[in-house]
C-alpha positions in Angstrom: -5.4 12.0 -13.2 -4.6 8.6 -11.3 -3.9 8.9 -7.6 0.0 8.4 -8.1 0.3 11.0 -10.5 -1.6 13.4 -7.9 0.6 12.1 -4.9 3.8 13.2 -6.9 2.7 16.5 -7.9 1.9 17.6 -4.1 4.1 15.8 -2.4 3.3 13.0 0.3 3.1 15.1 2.8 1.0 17.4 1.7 -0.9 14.5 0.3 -1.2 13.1 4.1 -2.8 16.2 5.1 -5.5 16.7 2.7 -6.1 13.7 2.7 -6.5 12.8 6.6 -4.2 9.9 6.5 -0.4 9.2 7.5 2.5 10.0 5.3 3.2 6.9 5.0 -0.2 6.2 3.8 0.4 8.5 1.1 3.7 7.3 0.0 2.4 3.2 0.2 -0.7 4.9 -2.6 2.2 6.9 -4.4 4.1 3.9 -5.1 1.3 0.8 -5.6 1.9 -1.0 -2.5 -1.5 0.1 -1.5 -4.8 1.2 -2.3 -7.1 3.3 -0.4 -10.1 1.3 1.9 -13.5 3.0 0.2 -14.1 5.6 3.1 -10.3 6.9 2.3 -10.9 6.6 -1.5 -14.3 9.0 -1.4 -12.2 11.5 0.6 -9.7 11.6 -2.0 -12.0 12.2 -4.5 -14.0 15.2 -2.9 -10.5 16.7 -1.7 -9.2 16.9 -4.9 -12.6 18.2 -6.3 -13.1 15.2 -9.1 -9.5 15.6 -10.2 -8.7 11.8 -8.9 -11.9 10.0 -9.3 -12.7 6.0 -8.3 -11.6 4.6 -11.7 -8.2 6.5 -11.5 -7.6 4.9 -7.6 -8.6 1.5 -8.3 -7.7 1.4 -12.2 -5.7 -2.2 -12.8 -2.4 -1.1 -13.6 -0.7 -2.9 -17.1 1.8 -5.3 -16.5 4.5 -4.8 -19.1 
């Protein structure tokens, strides 16, 4: 599941807190402005158990 996905399904906030970063963070990921620095990235993957791994954070997105 990519990290966007995951973000809209638990919600920002919720997304913050598991994740140890701001809701803002979460929201910046959830919409593509951002991406996750490595240390944040590895959280995210053990948090959500394998369920977002590194390809589905840092996937290139298609251009359409």
């Amino acid at each position: 599941m990519n990290l966007t996905s995951y973000i809209e399904l638990i919600g920002d906030k919720a997304a913050a807190e598991l994740f140890g970063i701001t809701e803002r963070a979460a929201m910046s990921y959830r919409l593509g402005d951002r991406k996750p620095r490595p240390e944040v990235a590895q959280r995210i993957v053990d948090k959500t158990n394998g369920k977002v791994g590194w390809a589905d954070i840092y996937a290139l997105e298609k251009v359409v």
